[in-house]
C-alpha positions in Angstrom: 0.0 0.0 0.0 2.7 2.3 0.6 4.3 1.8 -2.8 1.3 2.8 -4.4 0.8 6.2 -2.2 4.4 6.6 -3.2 3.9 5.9 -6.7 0.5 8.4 -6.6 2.4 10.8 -4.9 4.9 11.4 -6.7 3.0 11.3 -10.1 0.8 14.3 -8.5 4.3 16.4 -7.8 5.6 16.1 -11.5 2.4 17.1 -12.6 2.4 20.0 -10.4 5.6 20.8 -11.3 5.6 19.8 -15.5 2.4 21.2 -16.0 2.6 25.0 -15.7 4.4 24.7 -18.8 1.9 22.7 -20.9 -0.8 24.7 -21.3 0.6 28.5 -21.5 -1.2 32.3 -20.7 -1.0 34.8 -23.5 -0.7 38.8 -23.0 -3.0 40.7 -24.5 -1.8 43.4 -27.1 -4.0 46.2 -28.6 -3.9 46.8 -32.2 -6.0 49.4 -33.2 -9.9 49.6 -33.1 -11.8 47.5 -34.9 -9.1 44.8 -35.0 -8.7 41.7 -32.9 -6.0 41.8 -30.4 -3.2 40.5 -30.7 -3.4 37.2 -28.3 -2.2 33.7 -28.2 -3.7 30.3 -27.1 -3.4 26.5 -27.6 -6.2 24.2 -29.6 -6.7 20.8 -28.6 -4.2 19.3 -30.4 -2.1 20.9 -28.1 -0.9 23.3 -30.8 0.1 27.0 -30.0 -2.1 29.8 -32.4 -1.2 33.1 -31.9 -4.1 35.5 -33.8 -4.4 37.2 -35.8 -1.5 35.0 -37.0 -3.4 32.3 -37.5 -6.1 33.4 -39.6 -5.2 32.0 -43.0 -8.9 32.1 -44.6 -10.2 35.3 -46.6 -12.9 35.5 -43.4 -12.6 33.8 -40.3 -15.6 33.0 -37.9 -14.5 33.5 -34.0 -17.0 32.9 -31.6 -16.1 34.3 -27.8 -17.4 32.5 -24.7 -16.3 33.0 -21.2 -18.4 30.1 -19.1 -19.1 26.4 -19.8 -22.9 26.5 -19.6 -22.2 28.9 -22.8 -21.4 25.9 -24.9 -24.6 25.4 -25.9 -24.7 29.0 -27.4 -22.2 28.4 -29.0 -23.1 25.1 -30.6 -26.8 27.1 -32.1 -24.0 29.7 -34.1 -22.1 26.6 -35.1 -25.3 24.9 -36.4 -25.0 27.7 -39.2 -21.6 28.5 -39.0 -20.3 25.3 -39.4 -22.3 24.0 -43.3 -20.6 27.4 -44.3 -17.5 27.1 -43.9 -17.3 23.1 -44.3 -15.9 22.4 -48.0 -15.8 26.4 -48.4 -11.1 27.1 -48.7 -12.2 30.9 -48.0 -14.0 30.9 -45.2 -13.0 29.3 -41.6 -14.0 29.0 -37.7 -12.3 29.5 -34.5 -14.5 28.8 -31.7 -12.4 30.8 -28.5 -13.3 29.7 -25.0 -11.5 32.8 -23.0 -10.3 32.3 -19.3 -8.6 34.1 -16.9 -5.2 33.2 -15.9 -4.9 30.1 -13.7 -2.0 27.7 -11.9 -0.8 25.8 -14.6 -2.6 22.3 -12.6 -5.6 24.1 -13.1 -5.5 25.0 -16.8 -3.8 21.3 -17.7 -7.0 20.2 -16.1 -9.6 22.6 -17.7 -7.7 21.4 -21.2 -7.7 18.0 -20.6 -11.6 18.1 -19.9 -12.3 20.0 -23.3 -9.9 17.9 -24.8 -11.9 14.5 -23.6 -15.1 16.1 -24.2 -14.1 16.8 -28.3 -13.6 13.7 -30.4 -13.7 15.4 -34.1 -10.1 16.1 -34.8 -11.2 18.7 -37.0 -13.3 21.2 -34.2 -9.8 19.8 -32.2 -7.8 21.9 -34.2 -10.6 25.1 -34.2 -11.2 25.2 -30.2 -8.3 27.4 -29.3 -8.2 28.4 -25.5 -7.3 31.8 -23.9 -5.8 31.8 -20.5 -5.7 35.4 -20.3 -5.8 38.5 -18.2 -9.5 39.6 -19.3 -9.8 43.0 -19.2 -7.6 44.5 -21.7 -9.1 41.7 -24.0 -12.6 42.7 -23.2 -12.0 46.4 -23.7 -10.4 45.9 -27.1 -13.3 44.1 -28.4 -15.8 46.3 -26.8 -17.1 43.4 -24.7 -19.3 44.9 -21.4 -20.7 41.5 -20.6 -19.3 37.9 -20.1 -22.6 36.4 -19.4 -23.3 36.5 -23.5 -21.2 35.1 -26.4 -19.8 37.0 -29.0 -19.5 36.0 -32.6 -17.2 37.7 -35.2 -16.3 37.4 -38.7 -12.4 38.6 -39.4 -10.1 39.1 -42.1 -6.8 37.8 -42.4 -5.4 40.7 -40.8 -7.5 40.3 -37.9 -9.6 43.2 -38.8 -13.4 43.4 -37.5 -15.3 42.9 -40.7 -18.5 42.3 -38.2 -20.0 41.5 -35.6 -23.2 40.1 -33.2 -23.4 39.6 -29.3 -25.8 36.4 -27.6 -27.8 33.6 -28.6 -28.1 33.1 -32.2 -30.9 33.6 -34.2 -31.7 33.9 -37.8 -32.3 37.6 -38.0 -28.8 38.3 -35.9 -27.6 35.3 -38.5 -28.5 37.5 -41.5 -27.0 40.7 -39.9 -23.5 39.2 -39.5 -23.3 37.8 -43.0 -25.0 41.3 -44.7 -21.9 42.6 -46.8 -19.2 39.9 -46.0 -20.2 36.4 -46.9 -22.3 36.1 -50.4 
């Protein structure tokens, strides 16, 4: 029995101690209104994306959410979002869960639990976490309230091409597309 609390023991420290550096924090850096920040996170793959780097498609959906019970929010934009961009080489989807900085235990843990709960390889590579320091990220995006999501459509430079805040529906659907997706 002792061998085994040994074993569990010391299995605990080294991830205390490894993980810190596994899943990573980003600072936030202001680039200009109407443009995303500048700001880096991980997908599920275990990847590093920094935007707007990463934004390789002429127009990029991003959908912002700051809880868990916002998931289902953001599945109802991905019901529309997602036969859009599939097969389309223009357009693609970042969906960006945003959290405040943590101990690096806790944020190996939250990504591990996203990671397990995510089986399509492809969304893998699309969730791309933010352990970040929320304020300046919220005030460059004009963000007042994380108890809504907020869905985007970007260029490749990160520019705000447009924009809708909270649930879906078709009408806010139609408003986000007007002049940027035919």
């Amino acid at each position: 029995m002792k061998k085994y609390y040994l074993l569990f023991s010391l299995s605990l420290l080294a991830i205390l101690v490894l993980t810190p550096s596994c899943v990573g924090t980003s600072e936030v850096v202001a680039r200009g209104q109407n443009q995303f920040p500048q700001v880096g996170g991980m997908n599920l793959h275990g990847d590093e994306k920094q935007f707007p780097e990463c934004l390789t498609a002429d127009k990029t959906f991003i959908v912002v959410a700051f809880q868990r019970w916002q998931q289902t929010w953001v599945d109802e934009w991905y019901k529309e979002i997602g036969p859009a961009v599939d097969g389309n080489t223009t357009l693609a989807y970042y969906e960006v869960p945003t959290i405040s900085k943590l101990s690096g235990p806790i944020r190996w843990w939250i990504y591990k639990g996203m990671q397990g709960g995510i089986e399509d390889e492809k969304m893998r590579s699309s969730v791309i976490t933010l352990h970040i320091d929320k304020e300046p990220f919220t005030k460059e995006l004009n963000i007042n309230d994380e108890e809504i999501v907020y869905t985007f459509i970007l260029d490749k430079e990160g520019n705000i091409l447009s924009r809708q805040d909270g649930r879906f529906t078709q009408e806010k659907w139609q408003a986000l597309i007007k002049g940027t997706i035919p």
